[in-house]
C-alpha positions in Angstrom: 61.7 141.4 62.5 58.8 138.8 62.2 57.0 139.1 58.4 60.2 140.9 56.9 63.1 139.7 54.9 67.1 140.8 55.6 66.8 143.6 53.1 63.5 144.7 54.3 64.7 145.0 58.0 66.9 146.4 57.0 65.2 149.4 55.1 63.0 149.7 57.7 66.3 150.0 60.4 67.8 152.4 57.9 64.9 155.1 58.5 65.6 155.1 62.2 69.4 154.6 62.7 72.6 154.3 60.6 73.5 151.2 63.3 75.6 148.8 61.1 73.9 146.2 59.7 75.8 143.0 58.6 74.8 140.0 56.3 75.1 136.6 57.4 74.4 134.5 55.4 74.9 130.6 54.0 74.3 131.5 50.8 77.4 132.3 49.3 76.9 132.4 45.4 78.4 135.0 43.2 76.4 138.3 43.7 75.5 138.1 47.0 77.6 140.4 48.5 77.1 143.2 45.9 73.1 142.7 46.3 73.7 143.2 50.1 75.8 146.1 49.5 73.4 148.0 47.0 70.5 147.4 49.4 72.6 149.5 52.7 74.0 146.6 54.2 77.6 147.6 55.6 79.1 144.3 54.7 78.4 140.8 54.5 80.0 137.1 55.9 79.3 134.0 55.3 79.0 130.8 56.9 81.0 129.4 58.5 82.4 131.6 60.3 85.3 132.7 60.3 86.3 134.2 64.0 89.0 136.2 62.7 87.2 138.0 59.8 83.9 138.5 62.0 86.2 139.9 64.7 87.8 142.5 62.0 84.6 143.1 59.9 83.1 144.2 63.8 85.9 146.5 64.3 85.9 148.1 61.0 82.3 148.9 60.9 81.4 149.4 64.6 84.8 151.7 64.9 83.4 153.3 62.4 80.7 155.1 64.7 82.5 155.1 68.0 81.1 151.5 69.3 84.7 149.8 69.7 
């Protein structure tokens, strides 16, 4: 959303929708994921990628709600 940071969309998405909402992020240093977490984030990757774990962190959190 243009003017808004990740946690600040993400506030905003979290009035409307409980839609899963994952971090990505480059930014890897220790803390991040728990900041992410405390803020309503479901969960949180990091770059780069890893196919495998963004494949199993989809199905975890989408199955969660019936979107697999």
């Amino acid at each position: 959303m243009p003017g808004m940071g990740s946690v600040e969309a993400t506030r905003h998405i979290r009035g409307f929708t409980k839609v899963p909402v994952i971090a990505l992020t480059a930014d890897a240093v220790n803390g991040m994921r728990e900041m992410f977490l405390e803020n309503r984030f479901n969960d949180f990757l990091t770059k780069p990628i890893v196919t495998v774990k963004q494949n199993a962190m989809l199905e975890h959190c989408c199955g969660d709600i019936g979107y697999s």
